[in-house]
N, C-alpha and C positions, 0 to 999 in steps of 0.2 A: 325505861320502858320494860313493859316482864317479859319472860322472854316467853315465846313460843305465840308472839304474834310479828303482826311485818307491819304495823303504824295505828294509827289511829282512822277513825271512820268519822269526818266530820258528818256530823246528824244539824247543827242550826249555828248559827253567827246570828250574833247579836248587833240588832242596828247601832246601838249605842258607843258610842266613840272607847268606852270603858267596859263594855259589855261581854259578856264570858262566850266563850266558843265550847258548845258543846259537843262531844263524841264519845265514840264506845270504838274498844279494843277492835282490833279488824284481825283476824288469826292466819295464823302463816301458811295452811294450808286454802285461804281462797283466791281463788284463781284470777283475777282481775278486776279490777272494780268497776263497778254498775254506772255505766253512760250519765255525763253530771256531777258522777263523785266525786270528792277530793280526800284523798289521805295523806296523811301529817306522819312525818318521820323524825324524828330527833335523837340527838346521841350526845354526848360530851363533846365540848371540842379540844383540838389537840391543846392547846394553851388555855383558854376560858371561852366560858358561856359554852354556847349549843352547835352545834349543825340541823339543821333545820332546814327540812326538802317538803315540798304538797306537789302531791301527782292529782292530775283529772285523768277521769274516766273517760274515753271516746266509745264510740257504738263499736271498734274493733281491736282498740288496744289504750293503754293509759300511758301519761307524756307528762315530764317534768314539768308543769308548771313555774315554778317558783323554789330557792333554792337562798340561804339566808346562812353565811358561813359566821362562824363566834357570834350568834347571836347572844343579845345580853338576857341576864337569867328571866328577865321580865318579856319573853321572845313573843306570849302570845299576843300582845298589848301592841308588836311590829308588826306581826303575819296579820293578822285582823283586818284593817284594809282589804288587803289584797284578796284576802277569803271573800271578805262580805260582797266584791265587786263581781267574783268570778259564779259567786254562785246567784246573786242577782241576773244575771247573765243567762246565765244553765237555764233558771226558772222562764225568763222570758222566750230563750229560745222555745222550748217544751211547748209554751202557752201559744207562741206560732205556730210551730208546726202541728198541731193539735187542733189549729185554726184552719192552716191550711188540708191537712188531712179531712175534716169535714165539709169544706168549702167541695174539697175534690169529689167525695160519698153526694154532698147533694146536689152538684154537676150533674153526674151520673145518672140521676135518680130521672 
């Protein structure tokens, strides 16, 4: 990882059981990540393969998600699952509450 960031910014998951997980560098001066998000941390691990942590974003703080100790060098082909489930997830919720936020606006109305 280069230095002078704090992980990766997953941007999309791939449905595909083979399918590439994209992100972009996330820099070490931002300050928490954006409700939904998940960032990818990885480093060597003491004997082989990786350590491998993904935090989500909450509307008031971000939380370990998932956490993948000597992961083998092929780690994103492991993490994968567990991304594509979590941010399936995120998206559905948004799509509710976004449902329910308008239900409430034309309540009102």
């Amino acid at each position: 990882m280069p230095s002078g960031v704090r992980g990766a910014l997953v941007q999309r998951v791939s449905a595909l059981p083979e399918g590439p997980l994209d992100v972009s560098w996330l820099p070490a001066g931002t300050p928490r990540l954006p409700l939904g998000r998940i960032r990818l941390h990885w480093e060597p691990a003491s004997r082989a393969g990786w350590d491998v942590t993904a935090h989500l974003g909450l509307a008031t703080t971000e939380v370990l998600l998932a956490s993948w100790p000597a992961a083998p060098d092929n780690w994103p082909r492991l993490v994968r699952p567990t991304l594509y489930e979590v941010t399936g997830l995120c998206t559905a919720l948004a799509v509710a509450t976004a449902a329910l936020d308008l239900s409430n606006r034309l309540a009102e109305v």
